[in-house]
NUBAKE-510912 format. One record per residue: residue in three letters; x, y, z of N, C-alpha, C, O, CB in turn. Coordinates in Angstrom, 2 decimals. Last residue first. Glycine has a CB too. Layout:
<marvos>
MARVO    r     n_xx     n_yy     n_zz    ca_xx    ca_yy    ca_zz     c_xx     c_yy     c_zz     o_xx     o_yy     o_zz    cb_xx    cb_yy    cb_zz
MARVO  ALA        X        Y        Z        X        Y        Z        X        Y        Z        X        Y        Z        X        Y        Z
...
</marvos>
This chain:
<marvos>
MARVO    r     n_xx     n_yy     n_zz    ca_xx    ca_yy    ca_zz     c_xx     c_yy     c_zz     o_xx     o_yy     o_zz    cb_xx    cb_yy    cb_zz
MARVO  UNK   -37.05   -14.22    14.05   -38.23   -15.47    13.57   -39.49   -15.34    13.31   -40.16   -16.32    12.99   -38.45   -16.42    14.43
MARVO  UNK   -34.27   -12.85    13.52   -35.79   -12.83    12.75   -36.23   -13.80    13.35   -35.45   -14.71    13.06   -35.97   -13.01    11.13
MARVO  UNK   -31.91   -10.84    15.29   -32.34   -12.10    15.08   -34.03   -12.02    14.48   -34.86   -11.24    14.96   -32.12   -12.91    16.55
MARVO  UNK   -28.54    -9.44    15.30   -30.26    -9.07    15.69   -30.69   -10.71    14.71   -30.07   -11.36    13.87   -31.17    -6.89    14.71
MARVO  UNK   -25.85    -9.96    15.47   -26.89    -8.69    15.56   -28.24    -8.45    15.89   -28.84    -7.58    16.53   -26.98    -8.22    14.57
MARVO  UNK   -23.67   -12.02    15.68   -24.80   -11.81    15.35   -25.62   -10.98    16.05   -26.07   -11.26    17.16   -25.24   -12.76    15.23
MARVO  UNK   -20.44   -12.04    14.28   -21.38   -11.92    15.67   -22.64   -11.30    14.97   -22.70   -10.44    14.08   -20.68   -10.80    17.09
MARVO  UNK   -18.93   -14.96    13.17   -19.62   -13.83    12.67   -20.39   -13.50    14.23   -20.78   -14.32    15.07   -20.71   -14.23    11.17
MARVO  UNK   -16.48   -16.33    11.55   -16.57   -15.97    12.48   -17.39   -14.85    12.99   -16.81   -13.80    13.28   -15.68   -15.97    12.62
MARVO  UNK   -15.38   -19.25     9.43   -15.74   -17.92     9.32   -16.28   -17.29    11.03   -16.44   -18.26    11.77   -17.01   -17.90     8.06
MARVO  UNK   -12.29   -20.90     8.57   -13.63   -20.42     9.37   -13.77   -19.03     9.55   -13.00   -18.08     9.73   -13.72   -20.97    10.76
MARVO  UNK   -11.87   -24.06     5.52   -11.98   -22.55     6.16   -12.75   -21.90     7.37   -13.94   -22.22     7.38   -12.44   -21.84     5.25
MARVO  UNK   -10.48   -26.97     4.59   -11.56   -25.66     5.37   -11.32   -24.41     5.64   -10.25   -23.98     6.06   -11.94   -25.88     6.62
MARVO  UNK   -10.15   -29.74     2.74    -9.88   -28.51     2.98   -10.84   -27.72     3.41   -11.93   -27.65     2.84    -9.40   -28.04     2.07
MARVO  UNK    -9.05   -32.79     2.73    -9.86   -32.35     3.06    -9.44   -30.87     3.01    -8.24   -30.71     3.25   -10.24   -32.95     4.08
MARVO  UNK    -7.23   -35.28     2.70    -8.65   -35.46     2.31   -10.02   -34.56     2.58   -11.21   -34.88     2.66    -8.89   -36.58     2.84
MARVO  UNK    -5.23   -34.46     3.90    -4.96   -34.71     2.37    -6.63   -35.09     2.21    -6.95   -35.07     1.03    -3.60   -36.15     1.89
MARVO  UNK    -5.82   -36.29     7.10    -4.52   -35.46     6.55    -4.95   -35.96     5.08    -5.07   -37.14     4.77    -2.70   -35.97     7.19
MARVO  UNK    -7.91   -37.10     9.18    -8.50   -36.50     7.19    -7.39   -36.15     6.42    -7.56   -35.75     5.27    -9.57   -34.78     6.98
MARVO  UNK    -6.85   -37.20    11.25    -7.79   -38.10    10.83    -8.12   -38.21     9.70    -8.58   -39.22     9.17    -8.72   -38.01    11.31
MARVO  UNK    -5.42   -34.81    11.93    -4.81   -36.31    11.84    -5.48   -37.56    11.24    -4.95   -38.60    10.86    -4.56   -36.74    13.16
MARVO  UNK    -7.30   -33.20    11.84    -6.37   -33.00    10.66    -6.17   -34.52    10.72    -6.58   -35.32     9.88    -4.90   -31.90    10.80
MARVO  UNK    -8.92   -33.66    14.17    -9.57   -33.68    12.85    -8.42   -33.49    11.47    -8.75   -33.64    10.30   -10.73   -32.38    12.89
MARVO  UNK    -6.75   -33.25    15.88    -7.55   -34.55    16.03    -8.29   -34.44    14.19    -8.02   -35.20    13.26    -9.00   -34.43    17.72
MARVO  UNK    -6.33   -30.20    15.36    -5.45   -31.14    15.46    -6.19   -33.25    15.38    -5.76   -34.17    14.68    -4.71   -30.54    17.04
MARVO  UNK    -8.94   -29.33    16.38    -8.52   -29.43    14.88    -7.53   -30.34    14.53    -7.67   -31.16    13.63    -8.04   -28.23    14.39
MARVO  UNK    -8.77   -30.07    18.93    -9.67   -30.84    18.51    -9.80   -30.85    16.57   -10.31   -31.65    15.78   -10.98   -30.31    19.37
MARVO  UNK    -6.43   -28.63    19.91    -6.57   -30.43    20.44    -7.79   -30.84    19.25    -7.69   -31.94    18.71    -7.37   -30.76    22.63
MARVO  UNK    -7.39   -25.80    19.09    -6.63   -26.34    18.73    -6.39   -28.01    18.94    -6.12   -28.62    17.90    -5.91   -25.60    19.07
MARVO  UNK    -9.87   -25.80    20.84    -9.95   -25.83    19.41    -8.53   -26.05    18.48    -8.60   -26.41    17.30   -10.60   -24.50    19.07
MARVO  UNK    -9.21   -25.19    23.32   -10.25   -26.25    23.12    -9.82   -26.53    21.67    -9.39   -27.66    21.44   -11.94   -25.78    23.36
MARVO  UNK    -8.44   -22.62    24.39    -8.29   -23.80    25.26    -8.17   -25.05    24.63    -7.38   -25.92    25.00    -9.35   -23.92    26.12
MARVO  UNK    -9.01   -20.27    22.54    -7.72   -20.84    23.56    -7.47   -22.15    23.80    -6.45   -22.74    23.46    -7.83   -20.43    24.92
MARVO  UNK   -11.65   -21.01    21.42   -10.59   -21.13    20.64    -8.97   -21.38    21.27    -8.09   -22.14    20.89   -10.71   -19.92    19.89
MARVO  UNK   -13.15   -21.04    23.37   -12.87   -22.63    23.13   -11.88   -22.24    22.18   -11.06   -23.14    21.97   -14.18   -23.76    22.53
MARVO  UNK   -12.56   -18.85    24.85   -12.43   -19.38    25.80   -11.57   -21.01    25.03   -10.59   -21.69    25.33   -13.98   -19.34    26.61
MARVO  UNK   -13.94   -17.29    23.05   -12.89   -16.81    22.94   -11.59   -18.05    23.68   -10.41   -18.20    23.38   -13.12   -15.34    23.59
MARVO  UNK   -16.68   -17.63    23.12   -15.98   -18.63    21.80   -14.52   -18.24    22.29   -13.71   -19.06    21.85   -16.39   -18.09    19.77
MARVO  UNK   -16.80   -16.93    25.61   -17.34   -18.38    25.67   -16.40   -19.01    24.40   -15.75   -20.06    24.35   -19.24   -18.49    25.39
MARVO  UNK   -16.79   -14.00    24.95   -16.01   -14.31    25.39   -15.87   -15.94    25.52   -14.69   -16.31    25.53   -16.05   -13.59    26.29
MARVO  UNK   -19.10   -13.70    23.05   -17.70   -13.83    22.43   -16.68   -14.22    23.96   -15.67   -14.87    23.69   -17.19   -12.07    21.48
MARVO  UNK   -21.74   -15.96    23.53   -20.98   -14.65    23.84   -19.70   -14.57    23.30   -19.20   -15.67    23.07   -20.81   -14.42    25.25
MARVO  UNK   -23.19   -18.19    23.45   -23.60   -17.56    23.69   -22.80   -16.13    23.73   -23.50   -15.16    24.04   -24.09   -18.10    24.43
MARVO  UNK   -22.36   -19.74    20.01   -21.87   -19.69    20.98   -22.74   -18.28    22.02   -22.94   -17.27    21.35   -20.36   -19.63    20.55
MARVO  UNK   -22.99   -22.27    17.57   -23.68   -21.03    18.11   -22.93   -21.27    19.57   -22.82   -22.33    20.18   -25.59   -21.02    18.08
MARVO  UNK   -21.74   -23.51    14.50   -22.13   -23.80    15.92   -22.23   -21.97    16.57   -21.73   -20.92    16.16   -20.66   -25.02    16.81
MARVO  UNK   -21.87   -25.16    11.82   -22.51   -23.97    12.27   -22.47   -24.18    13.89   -23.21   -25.01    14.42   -24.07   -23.79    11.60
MARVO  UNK   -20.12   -26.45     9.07   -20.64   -26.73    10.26   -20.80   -25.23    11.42   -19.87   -24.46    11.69   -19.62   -27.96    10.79
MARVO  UNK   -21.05   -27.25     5.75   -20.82   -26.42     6.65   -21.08   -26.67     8.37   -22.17   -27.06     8.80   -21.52   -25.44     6.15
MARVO  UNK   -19.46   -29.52     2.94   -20.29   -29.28     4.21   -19.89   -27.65     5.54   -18.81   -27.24     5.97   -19.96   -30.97     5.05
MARVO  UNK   -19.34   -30.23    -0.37   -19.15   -29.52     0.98   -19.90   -29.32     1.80   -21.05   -28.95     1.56   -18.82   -28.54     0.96
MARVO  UNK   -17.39   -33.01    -1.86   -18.66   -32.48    -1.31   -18.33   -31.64     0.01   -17.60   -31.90     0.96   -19.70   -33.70    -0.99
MARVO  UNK   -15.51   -32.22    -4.95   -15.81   -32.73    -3.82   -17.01   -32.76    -3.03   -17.95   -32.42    -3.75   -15.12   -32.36    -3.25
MARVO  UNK   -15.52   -32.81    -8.00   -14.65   -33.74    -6.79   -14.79   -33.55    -5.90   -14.37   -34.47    -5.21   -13.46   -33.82    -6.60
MARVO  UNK   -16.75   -29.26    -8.73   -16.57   -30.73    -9.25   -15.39   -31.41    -8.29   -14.46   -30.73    -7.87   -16.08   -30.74   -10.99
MARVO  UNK   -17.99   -27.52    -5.89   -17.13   -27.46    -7.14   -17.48   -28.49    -7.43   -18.39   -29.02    -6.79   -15.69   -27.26    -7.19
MARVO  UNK   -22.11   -27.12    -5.08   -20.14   -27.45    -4.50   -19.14   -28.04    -6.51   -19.48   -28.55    -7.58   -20.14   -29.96    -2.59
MARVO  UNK   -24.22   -26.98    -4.77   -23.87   -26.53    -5.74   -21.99   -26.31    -5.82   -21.13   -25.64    -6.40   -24.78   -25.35    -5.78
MARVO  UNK   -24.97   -26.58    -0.93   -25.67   -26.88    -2.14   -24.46   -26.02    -3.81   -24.08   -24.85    -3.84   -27.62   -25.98    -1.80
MARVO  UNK   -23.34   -28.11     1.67   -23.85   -26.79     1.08   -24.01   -27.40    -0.62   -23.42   -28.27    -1.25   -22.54   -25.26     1.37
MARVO  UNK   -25.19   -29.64     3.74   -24.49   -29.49     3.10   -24.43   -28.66     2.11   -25.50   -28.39     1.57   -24.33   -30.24     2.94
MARVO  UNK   -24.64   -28.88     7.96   -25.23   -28.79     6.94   -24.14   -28.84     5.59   -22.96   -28.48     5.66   -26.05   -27.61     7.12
MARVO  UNK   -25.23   -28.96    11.04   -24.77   -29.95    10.22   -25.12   -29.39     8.73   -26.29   -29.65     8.47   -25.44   -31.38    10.61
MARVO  UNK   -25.19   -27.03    14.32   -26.02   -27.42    13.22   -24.80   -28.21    12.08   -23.60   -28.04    12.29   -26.91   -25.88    12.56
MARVO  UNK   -25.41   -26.81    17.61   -24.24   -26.55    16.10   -25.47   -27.38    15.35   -26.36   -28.11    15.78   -22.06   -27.56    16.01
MARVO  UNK   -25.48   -25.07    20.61   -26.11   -25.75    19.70   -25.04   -25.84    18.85   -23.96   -25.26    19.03   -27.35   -25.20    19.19
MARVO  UNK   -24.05   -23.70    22.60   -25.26   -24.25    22.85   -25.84   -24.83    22.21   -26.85   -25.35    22.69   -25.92   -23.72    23.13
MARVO  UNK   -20.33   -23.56    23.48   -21.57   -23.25    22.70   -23.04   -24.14    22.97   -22.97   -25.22    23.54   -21.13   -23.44    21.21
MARVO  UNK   -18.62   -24.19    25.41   -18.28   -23.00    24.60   -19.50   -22.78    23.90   -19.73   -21.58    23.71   -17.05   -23.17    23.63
MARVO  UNK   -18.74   -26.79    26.02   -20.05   -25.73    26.84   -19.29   -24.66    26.75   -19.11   -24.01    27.78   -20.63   -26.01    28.64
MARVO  UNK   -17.66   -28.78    25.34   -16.40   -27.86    25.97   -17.63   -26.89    26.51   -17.38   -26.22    27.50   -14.95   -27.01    24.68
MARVO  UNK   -19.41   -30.53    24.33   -18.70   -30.75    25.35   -18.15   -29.76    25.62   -18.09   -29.86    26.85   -17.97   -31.62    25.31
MARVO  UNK   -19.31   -29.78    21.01   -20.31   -29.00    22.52   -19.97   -29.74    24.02   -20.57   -29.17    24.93   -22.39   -29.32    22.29
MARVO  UNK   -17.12   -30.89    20.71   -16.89   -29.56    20.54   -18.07   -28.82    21.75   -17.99   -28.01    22.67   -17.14   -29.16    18.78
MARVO  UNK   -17.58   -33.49    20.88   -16.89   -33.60    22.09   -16.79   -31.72    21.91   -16.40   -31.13    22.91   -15.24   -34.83    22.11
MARVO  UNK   -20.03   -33.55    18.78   -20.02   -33.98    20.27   -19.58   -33.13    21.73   -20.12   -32.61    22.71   -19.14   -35.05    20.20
MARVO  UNK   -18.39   -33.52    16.79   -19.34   -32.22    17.21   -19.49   -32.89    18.48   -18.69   -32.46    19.31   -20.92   -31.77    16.26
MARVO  UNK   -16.79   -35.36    16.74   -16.30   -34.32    16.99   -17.25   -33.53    17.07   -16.86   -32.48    17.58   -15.45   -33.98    16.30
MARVO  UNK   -18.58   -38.07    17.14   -17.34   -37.76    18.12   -17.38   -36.47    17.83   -18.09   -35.93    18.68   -15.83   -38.46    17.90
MARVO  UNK   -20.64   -38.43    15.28   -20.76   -39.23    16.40   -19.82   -39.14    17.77   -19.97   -39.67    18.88   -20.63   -40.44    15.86
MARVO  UNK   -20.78   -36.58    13.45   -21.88   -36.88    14.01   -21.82   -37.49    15.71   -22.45   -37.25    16.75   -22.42   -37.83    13.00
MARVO  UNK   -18.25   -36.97    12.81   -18.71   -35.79    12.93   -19.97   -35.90    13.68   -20.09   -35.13    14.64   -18.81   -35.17    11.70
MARVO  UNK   -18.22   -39.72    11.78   -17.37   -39.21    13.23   -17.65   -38.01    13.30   -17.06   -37.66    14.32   -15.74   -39.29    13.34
MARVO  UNK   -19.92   -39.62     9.89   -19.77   -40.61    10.83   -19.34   -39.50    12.22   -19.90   -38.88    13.12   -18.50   -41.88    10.27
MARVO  UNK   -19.05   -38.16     7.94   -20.25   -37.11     8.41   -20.47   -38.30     9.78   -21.17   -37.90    10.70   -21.97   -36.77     6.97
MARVO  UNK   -16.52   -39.53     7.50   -16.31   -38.51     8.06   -17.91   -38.10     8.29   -17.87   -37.43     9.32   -15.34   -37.59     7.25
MARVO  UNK   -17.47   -41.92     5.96   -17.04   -42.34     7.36   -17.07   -40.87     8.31   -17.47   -40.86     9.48   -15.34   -43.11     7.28
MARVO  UNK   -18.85   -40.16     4.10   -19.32   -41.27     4.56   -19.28   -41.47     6.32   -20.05   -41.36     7.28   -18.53   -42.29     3.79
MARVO  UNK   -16.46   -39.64     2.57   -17.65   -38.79     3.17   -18.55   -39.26     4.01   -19.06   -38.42     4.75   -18.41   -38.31     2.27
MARVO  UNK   -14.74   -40.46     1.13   -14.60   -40.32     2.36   -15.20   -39.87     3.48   -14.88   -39.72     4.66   -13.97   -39.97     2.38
MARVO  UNK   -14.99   -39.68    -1.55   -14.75   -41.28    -0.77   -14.87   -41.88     0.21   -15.02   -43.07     0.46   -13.92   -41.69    -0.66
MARVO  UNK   -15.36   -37.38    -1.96   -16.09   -37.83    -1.85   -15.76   -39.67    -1.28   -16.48   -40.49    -0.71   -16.64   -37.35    -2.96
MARVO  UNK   -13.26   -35.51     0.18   -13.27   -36.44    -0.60   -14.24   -36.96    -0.55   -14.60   -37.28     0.58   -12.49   -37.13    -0.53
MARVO  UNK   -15.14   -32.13     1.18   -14.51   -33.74     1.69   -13.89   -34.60     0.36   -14.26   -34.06    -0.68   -16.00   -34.86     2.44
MARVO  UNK   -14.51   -28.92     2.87   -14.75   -29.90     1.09   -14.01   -31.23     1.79   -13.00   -31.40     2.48   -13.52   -29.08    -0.90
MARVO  UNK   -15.96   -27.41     5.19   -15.07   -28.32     4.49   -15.52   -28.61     3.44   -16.69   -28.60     3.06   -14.76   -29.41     5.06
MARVO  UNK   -16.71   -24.55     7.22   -17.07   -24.87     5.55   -15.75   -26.05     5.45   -14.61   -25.63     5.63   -16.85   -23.12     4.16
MARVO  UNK   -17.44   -23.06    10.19   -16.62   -24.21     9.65   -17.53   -24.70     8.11   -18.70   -25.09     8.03   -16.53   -25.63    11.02
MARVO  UNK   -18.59   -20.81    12.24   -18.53   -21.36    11.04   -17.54   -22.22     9.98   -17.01   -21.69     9.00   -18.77   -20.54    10.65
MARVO  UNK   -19.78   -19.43    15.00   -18.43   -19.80    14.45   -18.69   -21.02    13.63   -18.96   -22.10    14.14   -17.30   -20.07    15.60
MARVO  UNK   -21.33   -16.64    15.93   -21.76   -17.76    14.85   -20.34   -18.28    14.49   -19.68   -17.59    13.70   -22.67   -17.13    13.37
MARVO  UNK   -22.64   -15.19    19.02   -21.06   -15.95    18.20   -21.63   -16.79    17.40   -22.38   -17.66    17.84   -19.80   -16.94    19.19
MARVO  UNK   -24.52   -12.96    20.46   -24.28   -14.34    20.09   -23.22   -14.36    18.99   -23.11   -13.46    18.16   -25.59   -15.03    19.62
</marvos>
């Protein structure tokens, strides 16, 4: 399994409308591409001063599946998320394969 990991810092001003369309369009249309099987929403605790950060967690069954949405998929849909936040926002992704699993 593929842990592909998205960390933003938002304007707090802006936080609002953006956990909006995150909620309501771009995670959406990301598990639309059935590159992955789940994503999770989360905010990360103890964030610099000015902004708020959020992590977005999506689970892919195989590296080849994430390999598929980074080709195909993930550029149209960062592109969509820049155009929307240009200056109100900075991210990073992390990209982890996962080994073995606790529950």
């Amino acid at each position: 399994m593929i842990l592909y990991n998205v960390t933003l810092s938002i304007d707090p001003d802006i936080h609002e409308d953006w956990l909006r369309w995150m909620r309501g369009e771009h995670i959406p249309e990301v598990l639309a591409t059935n590159c992955f099987t789940e994503a999770r929403l989360s905010r990360v605790n103890g964030e610099e001063e000015g902004g708020m950060t959020f992590s977005v967690m999506y689970f892919s069954p195989s590296e080849e599946k994430y390999e598929e949405y980074k080709s195909k998929f993930a550029p149209g849909l960062q592109r969509k998320h820049t155009e929307k936040y240009a200056g109100h926002f900075a991210a990073f992704r992390t990209v982890l394969t996962v080994i073995e699993e606790f529950k």
